[in-house]
C-alpha positions in Angstrom: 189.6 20.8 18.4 188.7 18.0 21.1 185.2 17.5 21.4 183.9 17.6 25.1 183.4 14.8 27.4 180.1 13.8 27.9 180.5 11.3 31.1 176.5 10.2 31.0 177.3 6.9 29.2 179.9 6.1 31.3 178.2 7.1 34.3 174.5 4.7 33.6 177.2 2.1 32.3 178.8 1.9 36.0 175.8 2.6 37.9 174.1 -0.4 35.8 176.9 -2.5 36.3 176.8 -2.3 39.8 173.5 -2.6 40.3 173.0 -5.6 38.7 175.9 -7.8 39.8 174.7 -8.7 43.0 171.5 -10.2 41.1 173.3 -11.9 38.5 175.5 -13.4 41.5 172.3 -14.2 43.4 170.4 -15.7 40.7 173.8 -17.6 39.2 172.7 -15.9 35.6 176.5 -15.5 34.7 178.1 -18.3 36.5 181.6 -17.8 34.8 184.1 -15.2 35.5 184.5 -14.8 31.7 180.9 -13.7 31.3 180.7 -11.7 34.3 183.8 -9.2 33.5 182.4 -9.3 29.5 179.5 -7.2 31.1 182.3 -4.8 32.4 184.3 -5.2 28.9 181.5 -4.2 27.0 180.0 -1.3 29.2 184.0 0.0 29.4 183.9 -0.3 25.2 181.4 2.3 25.3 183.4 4.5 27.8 186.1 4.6 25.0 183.8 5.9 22.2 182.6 8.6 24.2 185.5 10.0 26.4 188.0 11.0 23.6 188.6 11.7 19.8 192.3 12.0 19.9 193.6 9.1 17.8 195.9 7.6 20.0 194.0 7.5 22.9 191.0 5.8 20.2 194.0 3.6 19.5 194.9 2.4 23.0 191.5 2.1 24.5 189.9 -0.3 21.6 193.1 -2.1 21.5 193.2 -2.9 25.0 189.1 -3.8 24.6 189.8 -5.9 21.8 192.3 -7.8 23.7 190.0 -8.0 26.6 186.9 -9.3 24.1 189.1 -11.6 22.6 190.0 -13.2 25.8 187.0 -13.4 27.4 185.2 -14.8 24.3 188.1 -17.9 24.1 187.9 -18.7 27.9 184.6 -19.7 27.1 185.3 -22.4 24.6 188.4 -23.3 26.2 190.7 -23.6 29.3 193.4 -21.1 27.0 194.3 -18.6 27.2 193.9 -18.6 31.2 191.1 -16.2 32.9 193.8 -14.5 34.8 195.1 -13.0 31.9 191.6 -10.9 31.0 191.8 -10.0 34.7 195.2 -7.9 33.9 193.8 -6.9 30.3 190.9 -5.2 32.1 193.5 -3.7 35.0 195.1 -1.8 32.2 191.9 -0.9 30.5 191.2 0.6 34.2 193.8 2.0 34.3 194.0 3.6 31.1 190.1 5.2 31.4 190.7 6.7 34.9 194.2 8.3 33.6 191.5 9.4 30.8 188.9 11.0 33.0 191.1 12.5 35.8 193.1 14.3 33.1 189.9 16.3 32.3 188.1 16.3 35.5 191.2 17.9 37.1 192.1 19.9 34.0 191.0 23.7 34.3 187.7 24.6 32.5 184.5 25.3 33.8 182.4 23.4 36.6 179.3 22.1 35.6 177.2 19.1 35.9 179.0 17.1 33.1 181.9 17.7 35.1 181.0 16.7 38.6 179.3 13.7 36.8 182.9 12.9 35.0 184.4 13.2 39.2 181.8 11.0 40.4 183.0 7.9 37.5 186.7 8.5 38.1 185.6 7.5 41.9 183.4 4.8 40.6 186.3 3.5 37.9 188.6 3.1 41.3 186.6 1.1 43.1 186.5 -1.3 40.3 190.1 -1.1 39.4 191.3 -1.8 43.1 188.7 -5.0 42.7 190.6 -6.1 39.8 193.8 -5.7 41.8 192.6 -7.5 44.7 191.4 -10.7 42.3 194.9 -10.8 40.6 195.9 -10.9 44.1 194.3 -13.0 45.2 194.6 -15.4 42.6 198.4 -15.5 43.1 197.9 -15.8 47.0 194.8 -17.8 47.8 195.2 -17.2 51.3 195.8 -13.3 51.4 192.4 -12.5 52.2 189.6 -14.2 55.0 186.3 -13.9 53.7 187.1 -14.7 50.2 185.6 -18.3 49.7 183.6 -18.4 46.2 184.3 -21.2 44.1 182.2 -19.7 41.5 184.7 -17.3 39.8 181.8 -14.5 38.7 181.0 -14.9 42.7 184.3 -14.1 43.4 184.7 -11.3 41.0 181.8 -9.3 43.1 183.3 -10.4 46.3 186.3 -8.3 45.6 184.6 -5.4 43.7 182.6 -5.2 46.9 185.4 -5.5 49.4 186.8 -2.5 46.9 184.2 -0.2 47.2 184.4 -1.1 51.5 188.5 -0.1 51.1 187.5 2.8 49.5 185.1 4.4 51.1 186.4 3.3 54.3 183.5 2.0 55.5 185.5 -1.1 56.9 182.9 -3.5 57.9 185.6 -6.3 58.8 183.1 -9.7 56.6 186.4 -9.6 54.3 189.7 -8.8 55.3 193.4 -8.8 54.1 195.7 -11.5 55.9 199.0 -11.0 54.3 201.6 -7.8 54.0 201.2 -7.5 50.7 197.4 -7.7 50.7 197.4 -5.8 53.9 199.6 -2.6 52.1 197.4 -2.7 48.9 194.4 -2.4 51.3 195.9 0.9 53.0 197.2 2.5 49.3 193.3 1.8 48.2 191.9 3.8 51.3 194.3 6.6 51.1 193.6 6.9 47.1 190.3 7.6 48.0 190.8 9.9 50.4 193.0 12.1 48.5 191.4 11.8 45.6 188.1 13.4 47.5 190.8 16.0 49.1 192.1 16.7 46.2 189.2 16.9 44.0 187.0 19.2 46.1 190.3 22.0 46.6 190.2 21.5 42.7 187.2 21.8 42.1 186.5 24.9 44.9 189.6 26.7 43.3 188.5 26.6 39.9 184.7 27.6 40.7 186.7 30.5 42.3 189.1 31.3 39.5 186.1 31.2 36.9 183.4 33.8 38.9 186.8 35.8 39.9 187.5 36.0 36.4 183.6 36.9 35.4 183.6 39.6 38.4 186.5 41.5 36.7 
């Protein structure tokens, strides 16, 4: 029998996350890239314990943080294996825990707060994963965004989470934007994931809520 979700660790983990990356930017605290995503590697370890029991999604998710650990803990030492590579590690990690998360969220059941907390990371998780996106990106294509200038690689790492969450939410404030086709098409896919997502999720959510007390009322 699969246990249920409980989103809470996940949720404090992301809200944490964010929270505190703009003062470990500010007060250079974790100056490398390496040390600044091993905060997200570790908080995302503990999104694996909790979010499923099934063995091979236990299997995929520590592999994937393993690999992302490992990575992270040699770019310190060394110039090898190359940062960029963790940056893709983590995309699949992303990846992997929204697929995760949207699965149940979106699966039938009842609503309750757990829930609704599980909708709110999913939304969270892609504002991150686009970031990760737009590094690898931008990494390959120095020039395919204005407004993009760190040197300091855990500076950049924010500047691109934060451009995310702007894409995302549509907000569009115009201090960072996409100069090239393909950074200019990943920018629109970003902003119309989140819109259907919200689309989608509220109709979901509305016609199970209805489903459920129709059900109780017969």
């Amino acid at each position: 029998m699969k246990k249920d979700i409980n989103y809470s660790y996940l949720f404090f983990g992301l809200l944490l996350v964010l929270l505190a990356m703009p003062l470990v930017v500010e007060t250079r605290l974790l100056s490398s890239a390496p040390l600044v995503q091993f905060v997200f590697c570790a908080m995302l370890i503990v999104s694996v314990w909790s979010l499923s029991d099934v063995v091979y999604v236990t299997i995929i998710g520590w592999g994937l943080a393993a690999m992302a650990l490992f990575i992270t803990t040699a770019s310190m030492f060394t110039s090898a294996p190359p940062v960029i590579y963790l940056n893709f590690v983590l995309l699949a990690f992303y990846v992997f825990t929204v697929w995760l998360a949207l699965s149940d969220v979106l699966g039938g059941g009842e609503i309750n707060r757990n829930r609704i907390v599980g909708a709110i990371c999913v939304y969270l998780l892609l504002g991150v994963l686009w970031g990760q996106v737009y590094i690898i990106t931008h990494h390959y294509l120095p020039d395919a965004f204005s407004g993009i200038g760190s040197i300091n690689k855990g500076a950049m790492f924010f500047e691109c989470t934060y451009f995310s969450f702007v894409t995302l939410t549509t907000l569009g404030f115009g201090d960072i934007a996409p100069q090239r086709p393909i950074s200019q098409a990943l920018v629109i896919l970003e902003a119309c994931s989140g819109v259907m997502y919200l689309s989608v999720l509220i109709g979901r959510l509305i016609g199970e809520h209805l489903k459920v007390n129709g059900t109780s009322a017969e």
